[in-house]
Backbone as XML, in Angstrom:
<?xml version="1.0"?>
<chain id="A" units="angstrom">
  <residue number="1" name="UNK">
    <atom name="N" x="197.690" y="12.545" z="69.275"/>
    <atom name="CA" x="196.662" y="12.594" z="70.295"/>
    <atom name="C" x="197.227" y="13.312" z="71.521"/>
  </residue>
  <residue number="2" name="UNK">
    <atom name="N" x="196.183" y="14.177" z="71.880"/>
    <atom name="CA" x="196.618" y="14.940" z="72.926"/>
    <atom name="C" x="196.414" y="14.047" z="74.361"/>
  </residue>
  <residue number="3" name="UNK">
    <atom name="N" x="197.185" y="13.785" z="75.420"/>
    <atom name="CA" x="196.619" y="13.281" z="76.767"/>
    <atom name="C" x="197.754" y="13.928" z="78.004"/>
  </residue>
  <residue number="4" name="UNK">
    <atom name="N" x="197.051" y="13.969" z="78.997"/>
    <atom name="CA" x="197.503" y="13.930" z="80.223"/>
    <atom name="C" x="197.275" y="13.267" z="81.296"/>
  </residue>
  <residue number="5" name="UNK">
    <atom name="N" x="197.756" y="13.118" z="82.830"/>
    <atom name="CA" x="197.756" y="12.620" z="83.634"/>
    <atom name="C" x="197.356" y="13.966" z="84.995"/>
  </residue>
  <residue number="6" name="UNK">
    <atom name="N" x="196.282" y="14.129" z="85.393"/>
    <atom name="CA" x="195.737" y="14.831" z="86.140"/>
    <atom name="C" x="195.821" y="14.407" z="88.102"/>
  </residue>
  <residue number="7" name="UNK">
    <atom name="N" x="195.689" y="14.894" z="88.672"/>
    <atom name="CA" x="194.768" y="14.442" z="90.022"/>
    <atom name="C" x="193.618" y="14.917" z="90.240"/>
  </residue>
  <residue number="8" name="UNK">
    <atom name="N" x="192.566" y="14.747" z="90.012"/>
    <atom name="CA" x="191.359" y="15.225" z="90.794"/>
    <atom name="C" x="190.307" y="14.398" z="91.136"/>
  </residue>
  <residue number="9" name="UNK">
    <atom name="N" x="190.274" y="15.408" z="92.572"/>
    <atom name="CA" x="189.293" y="14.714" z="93.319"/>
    <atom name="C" x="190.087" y="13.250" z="94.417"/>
  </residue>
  <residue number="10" name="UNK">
    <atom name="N" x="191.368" y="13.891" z="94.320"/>
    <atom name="CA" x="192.123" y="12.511" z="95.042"/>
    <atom name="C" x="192.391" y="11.130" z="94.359"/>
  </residue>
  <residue number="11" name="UNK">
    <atom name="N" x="191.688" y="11.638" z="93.004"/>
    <atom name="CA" x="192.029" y="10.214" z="91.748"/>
    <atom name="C" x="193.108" y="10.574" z="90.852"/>
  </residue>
  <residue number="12" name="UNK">
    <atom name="N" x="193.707" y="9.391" z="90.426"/>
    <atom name="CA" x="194.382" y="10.015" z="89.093"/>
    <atom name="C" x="193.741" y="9.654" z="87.946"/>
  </residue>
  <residue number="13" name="UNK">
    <atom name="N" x="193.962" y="10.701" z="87.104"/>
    <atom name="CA" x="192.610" y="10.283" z="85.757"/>
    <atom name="C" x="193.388" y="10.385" z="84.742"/>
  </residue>
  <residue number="14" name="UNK">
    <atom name="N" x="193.327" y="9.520" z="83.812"/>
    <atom name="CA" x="194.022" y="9.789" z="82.466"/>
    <atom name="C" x="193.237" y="10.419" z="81.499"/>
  </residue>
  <residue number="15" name="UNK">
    <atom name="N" x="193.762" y="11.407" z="81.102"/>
    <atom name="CA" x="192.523" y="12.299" z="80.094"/>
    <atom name="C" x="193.438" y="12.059" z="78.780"/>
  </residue>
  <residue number="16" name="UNK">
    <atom name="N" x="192.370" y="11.487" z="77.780"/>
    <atom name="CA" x="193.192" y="11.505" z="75.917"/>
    <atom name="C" x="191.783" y="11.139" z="75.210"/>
  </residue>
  <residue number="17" name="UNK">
    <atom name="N" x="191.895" y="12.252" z="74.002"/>
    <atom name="CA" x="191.101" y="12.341" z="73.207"/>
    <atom name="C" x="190.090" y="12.711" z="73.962"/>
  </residue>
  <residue number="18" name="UNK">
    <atom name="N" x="189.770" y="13.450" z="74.829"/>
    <atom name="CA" x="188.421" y="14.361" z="75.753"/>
    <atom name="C" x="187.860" y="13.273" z="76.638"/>
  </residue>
  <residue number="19" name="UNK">
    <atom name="N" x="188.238" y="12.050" z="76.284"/>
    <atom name="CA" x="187.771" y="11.126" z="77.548"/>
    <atom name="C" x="188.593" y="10.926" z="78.864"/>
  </residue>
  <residue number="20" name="UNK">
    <atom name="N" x="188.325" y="10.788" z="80.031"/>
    <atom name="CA" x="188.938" y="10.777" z="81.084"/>
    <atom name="C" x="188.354" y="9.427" z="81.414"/>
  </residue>
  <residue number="21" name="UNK">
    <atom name="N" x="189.883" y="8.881" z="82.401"/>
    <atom name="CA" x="189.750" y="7.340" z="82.653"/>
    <atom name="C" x="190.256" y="7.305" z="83.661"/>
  </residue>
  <residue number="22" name="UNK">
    <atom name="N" x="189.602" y="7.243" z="84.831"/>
    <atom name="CA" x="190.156" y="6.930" z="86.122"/>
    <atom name="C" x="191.320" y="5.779" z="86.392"/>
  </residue>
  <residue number="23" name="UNK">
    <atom name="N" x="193.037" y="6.026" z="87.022"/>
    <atom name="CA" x="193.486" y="5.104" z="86.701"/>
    <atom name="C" x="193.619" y="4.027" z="88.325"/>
  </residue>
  <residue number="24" name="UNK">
    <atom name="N" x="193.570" y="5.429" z="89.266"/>
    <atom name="CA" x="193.990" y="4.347" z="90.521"/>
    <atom name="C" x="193.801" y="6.055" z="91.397"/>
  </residue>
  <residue number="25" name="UNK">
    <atom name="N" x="193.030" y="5.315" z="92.792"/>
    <atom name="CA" x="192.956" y="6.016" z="93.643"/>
    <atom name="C" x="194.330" y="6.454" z="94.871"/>
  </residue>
  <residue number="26" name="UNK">
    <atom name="N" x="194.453" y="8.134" z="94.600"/>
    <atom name="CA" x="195.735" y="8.664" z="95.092"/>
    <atom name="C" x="195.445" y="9.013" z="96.731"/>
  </residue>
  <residue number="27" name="UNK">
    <atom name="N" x="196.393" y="8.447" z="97.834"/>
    <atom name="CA" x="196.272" y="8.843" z="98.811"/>
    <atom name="C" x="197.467" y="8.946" z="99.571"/>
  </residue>
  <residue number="28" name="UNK">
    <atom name="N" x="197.032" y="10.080" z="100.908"/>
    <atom name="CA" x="198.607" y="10.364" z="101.436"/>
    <atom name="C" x="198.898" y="9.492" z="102.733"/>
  </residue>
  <residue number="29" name="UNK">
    <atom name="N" x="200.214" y="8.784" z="102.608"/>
    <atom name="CA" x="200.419" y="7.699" z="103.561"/>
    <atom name="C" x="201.400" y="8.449" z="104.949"/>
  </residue>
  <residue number="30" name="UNK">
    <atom name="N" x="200.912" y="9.330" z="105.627"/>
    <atom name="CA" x="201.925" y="9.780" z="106.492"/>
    <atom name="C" x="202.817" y="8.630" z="107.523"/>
  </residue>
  <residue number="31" name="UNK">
    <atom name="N" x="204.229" y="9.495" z="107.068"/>
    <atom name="CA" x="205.052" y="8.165" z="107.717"/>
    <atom name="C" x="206.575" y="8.961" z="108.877"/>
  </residue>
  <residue number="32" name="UNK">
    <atom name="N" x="206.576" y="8.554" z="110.022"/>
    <atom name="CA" x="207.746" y="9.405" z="110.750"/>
    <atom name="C" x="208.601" y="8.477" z="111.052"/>
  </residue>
  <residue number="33" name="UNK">
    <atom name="N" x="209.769" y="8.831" z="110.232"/>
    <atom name="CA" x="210.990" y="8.570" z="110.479"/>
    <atom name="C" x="211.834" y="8.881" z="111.916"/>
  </residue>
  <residue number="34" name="UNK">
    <atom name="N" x="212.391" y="7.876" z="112.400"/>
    <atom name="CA" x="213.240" y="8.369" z="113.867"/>
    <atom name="C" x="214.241" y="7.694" z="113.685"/>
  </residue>
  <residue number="35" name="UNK">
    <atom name="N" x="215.442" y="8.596" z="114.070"/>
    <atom name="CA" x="216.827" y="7.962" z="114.095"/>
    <atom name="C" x="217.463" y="8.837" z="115.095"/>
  </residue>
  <residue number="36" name="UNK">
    <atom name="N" x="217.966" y="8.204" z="116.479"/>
    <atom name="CA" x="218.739" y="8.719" z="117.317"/>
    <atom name="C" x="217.620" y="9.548" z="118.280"/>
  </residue>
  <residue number="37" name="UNK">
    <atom name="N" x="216.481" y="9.402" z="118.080"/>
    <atom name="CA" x="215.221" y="9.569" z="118.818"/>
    <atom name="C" x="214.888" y="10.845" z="118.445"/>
  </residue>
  <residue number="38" name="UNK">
    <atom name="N" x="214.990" y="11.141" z="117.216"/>
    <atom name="CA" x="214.803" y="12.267" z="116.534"/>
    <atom name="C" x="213.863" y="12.104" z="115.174"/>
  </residue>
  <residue number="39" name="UNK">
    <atom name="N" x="212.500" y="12.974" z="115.405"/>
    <atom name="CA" x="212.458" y="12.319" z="113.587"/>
    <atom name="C" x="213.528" y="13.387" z="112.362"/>
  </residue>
  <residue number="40" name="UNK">
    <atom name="N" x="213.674" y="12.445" z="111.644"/>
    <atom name="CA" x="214.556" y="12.924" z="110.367"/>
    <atom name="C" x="214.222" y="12.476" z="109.062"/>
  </residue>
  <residue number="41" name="UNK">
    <atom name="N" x="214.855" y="13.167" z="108.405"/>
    <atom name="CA" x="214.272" y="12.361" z="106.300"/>
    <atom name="C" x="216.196" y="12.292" z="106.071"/>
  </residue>
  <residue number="42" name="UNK">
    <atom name="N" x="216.320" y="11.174" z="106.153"/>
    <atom name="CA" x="217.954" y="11.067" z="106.179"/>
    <atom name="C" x="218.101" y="10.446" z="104.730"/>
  </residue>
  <residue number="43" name="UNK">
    <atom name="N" x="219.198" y="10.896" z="103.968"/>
    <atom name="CA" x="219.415" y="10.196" z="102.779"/>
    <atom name="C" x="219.809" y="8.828" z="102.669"/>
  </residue>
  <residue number="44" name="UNK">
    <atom name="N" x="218.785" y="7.471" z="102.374"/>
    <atom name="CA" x="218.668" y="7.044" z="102.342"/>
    <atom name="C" x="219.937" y="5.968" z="102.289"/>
  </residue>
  <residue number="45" name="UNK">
    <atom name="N" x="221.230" y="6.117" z="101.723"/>
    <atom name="CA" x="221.945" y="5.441" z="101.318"/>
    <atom name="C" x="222.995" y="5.167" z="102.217"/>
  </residue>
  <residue number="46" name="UNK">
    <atom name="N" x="222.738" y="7.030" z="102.799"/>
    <atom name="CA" x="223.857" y="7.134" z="103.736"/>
    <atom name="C" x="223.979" y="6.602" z="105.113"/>
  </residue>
  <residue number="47" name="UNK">
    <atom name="N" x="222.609" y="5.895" z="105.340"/>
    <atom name="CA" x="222.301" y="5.339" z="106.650"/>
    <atom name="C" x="223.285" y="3.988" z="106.699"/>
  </residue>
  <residue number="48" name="UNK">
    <atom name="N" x="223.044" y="3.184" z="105.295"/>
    <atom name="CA" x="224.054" y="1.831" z="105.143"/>
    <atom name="C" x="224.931" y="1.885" z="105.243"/>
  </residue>
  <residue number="49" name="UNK">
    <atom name="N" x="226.134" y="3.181" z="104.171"/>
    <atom name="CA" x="226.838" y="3.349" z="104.142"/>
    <atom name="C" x="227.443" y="3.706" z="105.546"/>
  </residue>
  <residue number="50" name="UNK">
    <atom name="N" x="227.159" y="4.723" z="106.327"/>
    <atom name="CA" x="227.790" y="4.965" z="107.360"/>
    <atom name="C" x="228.145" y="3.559" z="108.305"/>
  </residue>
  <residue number="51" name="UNK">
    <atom name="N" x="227.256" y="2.704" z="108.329"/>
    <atom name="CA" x="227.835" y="1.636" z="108.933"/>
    <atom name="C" x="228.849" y="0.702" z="109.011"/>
  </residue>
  <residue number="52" name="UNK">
    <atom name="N" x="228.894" y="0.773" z="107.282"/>
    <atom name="CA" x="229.784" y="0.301" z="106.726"/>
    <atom name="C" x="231.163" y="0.433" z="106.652"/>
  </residue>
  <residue number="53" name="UNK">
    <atom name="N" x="230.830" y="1.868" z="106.273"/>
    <atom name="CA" x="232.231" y="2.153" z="106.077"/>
    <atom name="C" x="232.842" y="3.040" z="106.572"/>
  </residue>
  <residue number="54" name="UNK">
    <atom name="N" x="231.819" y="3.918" z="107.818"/>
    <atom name="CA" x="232.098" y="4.967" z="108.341"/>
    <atom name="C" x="231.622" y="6.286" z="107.445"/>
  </residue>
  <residue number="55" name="UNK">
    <atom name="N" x="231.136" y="6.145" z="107.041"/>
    <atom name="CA" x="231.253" y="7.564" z="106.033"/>
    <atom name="C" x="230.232" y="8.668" z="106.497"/>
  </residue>
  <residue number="56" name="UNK">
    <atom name="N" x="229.907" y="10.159" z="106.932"/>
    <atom name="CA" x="229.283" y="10.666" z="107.332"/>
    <atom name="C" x="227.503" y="10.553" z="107.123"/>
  </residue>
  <residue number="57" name="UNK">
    <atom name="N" x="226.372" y="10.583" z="108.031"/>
    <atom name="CA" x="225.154" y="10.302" z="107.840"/>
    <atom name="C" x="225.130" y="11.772" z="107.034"/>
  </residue>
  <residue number="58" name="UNK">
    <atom name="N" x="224.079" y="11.400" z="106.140"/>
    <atom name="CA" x="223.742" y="12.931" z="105.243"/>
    <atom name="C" x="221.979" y="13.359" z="105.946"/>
  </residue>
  <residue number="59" name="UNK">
    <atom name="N" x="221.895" y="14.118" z="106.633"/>
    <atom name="CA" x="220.467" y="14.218" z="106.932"/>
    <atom name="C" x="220.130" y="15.399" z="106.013"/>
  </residue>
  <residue number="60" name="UNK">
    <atom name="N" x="218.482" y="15.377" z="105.506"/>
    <atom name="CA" x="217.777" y="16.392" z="104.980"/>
    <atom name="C" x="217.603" y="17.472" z="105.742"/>
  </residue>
  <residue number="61" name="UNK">
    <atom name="N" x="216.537" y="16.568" z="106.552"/>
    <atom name="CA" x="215.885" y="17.913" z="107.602"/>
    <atom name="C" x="215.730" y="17.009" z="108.976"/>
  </residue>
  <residue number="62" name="UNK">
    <atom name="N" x="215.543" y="17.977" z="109.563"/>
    <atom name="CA" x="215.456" y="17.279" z="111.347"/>
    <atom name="C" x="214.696" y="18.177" z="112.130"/>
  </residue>
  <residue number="63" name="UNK">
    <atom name="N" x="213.182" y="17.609" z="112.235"/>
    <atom name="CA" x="212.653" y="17.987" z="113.563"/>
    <atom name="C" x="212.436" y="18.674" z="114.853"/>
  </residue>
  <residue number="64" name="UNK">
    <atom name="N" x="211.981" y="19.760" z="114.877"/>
    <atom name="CA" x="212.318" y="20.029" z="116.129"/>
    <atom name="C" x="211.213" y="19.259" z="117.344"/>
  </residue>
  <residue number="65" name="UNK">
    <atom name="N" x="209.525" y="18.965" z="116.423"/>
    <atom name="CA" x="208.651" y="18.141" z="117.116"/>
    <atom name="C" x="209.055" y="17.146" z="117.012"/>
  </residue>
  <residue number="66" name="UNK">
    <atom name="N" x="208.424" y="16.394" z="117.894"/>
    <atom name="CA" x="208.722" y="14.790" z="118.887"/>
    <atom name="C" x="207.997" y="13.489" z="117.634"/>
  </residue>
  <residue number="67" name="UNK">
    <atom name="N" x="208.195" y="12.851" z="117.615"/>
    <atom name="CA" x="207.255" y="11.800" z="117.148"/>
    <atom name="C" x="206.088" y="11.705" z="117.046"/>
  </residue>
  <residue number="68" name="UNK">
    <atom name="N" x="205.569" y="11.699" z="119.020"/>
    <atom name="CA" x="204.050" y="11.862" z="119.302"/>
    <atom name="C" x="203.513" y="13.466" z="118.655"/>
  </residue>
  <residue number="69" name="UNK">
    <atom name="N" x="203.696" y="14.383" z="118.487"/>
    <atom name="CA" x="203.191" y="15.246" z="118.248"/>
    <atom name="C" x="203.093" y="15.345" z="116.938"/>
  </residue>
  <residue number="70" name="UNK">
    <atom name="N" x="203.785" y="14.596" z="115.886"/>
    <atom name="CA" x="203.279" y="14.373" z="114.356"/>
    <atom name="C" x="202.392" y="13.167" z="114.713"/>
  </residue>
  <residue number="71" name="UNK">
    <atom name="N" x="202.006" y="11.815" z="115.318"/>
    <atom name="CA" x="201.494" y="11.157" z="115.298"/>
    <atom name="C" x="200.191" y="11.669" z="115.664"/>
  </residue>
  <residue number="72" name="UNK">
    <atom name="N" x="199.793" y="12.896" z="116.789"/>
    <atom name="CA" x="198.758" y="13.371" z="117.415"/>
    <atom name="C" x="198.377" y="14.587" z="115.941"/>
  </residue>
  <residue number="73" name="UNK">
    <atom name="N" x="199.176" y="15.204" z="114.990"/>
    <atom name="CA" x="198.738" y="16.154" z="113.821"/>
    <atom name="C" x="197.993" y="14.908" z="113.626"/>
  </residue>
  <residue number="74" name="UNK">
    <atom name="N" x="198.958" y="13.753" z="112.841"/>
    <atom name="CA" x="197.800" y="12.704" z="111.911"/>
    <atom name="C" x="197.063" y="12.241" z="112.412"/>
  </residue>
  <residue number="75" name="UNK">
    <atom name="N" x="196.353" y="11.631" z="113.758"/>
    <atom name="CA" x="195.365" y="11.483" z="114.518"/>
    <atom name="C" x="194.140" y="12.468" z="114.157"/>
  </residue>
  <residue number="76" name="UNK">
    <atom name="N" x="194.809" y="13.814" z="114.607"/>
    <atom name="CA" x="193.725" y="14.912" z="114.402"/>
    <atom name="C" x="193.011" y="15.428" z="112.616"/>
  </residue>
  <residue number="77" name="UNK">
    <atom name="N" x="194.166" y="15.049" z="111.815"/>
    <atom name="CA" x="193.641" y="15.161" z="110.747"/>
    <atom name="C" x="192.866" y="13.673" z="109.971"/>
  </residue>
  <residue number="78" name="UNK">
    <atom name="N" x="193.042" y="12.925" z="110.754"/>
    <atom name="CA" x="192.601" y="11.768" z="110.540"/>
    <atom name="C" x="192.905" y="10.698" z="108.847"/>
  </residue>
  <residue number="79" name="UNK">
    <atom name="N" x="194.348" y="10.992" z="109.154"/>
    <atom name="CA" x="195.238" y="10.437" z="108.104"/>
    <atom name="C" x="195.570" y="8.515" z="108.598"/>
  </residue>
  <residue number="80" name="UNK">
    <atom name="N" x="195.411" y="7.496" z="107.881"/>
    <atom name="CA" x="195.416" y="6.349" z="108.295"/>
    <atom name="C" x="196.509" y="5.677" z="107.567"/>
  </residue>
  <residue number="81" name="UNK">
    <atom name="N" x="196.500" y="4.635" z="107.636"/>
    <atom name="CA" x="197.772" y="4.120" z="107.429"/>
    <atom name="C" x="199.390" y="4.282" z="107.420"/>
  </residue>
  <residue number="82" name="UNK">
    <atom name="N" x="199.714" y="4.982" z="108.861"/>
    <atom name="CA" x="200.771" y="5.746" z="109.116"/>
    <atom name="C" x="202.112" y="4.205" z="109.072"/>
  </residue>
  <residue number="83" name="UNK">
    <atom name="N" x="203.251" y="5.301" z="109.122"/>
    <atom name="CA" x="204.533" y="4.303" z="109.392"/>
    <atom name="C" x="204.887" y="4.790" z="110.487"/>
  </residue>
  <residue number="84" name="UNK">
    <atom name="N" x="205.955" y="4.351" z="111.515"/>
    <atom name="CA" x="206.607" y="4.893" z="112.473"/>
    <atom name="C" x="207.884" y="3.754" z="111.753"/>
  </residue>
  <residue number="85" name="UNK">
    <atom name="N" x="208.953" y="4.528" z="111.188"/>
    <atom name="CA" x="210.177" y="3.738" z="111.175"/>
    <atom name="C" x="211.498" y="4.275" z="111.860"/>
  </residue>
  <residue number="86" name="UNK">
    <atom name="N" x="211.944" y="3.131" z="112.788"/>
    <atom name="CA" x="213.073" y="3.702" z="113.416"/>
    <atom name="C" x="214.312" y="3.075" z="112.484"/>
  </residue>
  <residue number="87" name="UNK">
    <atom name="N" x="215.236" y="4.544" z="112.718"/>
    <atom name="CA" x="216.564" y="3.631" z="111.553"/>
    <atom name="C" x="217.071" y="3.991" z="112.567"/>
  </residue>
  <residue number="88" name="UNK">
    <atom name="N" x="217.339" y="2.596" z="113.108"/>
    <atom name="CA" x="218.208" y="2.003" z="114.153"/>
    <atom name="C" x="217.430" y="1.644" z="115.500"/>
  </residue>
  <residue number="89" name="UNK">
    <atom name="N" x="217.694" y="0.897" z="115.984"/>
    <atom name="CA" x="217.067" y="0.410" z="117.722"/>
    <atom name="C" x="217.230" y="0.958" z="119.171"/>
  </residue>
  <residue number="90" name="UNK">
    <atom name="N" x="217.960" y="2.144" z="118.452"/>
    <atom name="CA" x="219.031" y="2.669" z="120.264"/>
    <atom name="C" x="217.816" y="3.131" z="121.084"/>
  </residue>
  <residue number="91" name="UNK">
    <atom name="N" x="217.929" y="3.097" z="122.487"/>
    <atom name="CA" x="216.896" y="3.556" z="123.273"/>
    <atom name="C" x="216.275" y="4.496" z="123.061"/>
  </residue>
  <residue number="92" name="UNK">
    <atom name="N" x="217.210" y="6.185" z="122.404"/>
    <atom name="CA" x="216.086" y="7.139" z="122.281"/>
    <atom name="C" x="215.053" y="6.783" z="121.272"/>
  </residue>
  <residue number="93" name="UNK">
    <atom name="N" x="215.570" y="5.949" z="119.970"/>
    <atom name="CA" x="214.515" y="5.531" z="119.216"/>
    <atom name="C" x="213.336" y="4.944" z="119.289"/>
  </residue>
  <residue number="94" name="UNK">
    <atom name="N" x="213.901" y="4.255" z="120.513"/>
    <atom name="CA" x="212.846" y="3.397" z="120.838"/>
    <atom name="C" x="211.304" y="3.339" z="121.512"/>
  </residue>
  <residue number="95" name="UNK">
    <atom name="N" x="211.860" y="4.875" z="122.389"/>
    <atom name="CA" x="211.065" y="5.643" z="123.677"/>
    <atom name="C" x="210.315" y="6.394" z="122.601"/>
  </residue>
  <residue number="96" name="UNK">
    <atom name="N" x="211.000" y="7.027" z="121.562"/>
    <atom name="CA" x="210.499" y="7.854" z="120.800"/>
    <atom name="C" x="209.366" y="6.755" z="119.705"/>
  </residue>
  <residue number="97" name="UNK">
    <atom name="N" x="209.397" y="6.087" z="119.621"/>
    <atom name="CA" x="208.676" y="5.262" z="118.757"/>
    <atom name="C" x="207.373" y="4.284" z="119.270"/>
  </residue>
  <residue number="98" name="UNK">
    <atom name="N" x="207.478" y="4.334" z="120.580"/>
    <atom name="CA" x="206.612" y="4.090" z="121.410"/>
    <atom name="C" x="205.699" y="5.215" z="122.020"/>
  </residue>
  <residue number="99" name="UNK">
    <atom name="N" x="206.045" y="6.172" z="122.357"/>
    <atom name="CA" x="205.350" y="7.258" z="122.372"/>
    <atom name="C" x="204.199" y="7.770" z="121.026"/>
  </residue>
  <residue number="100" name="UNK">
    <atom name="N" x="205.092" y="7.768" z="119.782"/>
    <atom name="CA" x="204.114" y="7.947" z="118.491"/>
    <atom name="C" x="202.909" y="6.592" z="118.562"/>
  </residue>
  <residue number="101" name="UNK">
    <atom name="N" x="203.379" y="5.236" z="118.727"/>
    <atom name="CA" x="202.643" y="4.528" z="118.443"/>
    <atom name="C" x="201.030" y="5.040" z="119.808"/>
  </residue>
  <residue number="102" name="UNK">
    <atom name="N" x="201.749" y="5.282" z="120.777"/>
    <atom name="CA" x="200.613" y="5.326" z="122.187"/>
    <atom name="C" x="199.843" y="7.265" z="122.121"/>
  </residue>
  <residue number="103" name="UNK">
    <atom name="N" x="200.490" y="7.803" z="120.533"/>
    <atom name="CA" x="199.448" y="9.005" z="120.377"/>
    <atom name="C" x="198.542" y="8.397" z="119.401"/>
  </residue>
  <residue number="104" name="UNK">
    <atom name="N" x="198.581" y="7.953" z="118.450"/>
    <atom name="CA" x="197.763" y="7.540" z="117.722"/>
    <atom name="C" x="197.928" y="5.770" z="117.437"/>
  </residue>
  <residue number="105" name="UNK">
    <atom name="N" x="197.276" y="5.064" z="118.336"/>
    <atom name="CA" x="197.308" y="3.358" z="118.549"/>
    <atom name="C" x="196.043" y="3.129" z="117.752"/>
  </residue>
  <residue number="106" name="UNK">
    <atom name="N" x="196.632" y="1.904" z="117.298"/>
    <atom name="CA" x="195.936" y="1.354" z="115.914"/>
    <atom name="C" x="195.992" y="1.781" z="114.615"/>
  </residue>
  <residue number="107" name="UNK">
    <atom name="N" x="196.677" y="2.422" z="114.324"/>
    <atom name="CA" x="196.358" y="3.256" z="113.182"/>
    <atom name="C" x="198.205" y="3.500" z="112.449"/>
  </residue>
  <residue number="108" name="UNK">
    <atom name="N" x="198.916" y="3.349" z="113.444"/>
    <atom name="CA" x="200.460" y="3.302" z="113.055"/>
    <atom name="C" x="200.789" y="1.722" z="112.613"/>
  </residue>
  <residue number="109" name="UNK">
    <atom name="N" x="201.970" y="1.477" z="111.959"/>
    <atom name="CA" x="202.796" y="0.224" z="111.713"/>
    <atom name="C" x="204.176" y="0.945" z="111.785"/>
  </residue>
  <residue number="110" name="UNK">
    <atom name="N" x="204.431" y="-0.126" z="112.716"/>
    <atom name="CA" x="206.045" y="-0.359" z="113.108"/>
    <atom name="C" x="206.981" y="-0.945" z="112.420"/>
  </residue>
  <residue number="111" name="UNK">
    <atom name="N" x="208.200" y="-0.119" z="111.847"/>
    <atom name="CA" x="208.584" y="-0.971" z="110.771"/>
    <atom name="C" x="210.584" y="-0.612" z="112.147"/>
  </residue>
  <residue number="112" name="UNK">
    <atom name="N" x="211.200" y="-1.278" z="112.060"/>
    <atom name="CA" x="213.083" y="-1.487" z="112.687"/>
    <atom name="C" x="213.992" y="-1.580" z="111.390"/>
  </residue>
  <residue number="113" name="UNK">
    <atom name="N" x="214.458" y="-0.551" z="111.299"/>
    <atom name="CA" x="215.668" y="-0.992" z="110.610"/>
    <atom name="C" x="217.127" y="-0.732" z="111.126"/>
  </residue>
  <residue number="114" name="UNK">
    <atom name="N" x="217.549" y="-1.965" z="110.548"/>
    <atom name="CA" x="219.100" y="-1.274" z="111.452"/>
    <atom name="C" x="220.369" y="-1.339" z="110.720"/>
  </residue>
</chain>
């Protein structure tokens, strides 16, 4: 039997044997990362590790916009259920994480990790 796993229409549909079966509705959860009052996509492991044991942070990519100004894109595109996660508590994070929440309020969740 032939089948696949499609997206359309923002659904995922399982198609086998010419029938299609809707399995679960797909949506995009925009989420901004801040660390050191910067947003970043930092490798995940290396955030623990560095604490631990010293070992260098591995970052992906890094930002040159602010927090609020991805929080004010998803505002304007009217994307909901945002994250604002700071990895770590230091003041720039903090200023910076308050700012995203006061571009688009109500609509962010605040998540601290440290």
């Amino acid at each position: 039997m032939l089948w696949c796993l499609v997206v359309w229409n923002l659904k995922l549909v399982f198609v086998a044997g010419g029938r299609a079966v809707v399995c679960a509705a797909v949506s995009f959860r925009p989420c901004i990362d801040i660390h050191k009052g910067k947003v970043k996509q930092i490798v995940g492991s290396t955030l623990r590790d560095s604490s631990v044991d010293g070992t260098a942070l591995v970052t992906n990519f890094e930002s040159d916009k602010s927090a609020a100004e991805f929080a004010s894109i998803y505002k304007e595109d009217e994307l909901l259920g945002g994250h604002v996660i700071m990895l770590g508590a230091d003041p720039a994070s903090q200023a910076a994480a308050l700012e995203a929440l006061r571009a688009y309020p109500g609509e962010n969740i605040l998540s601290i990790y440290y």
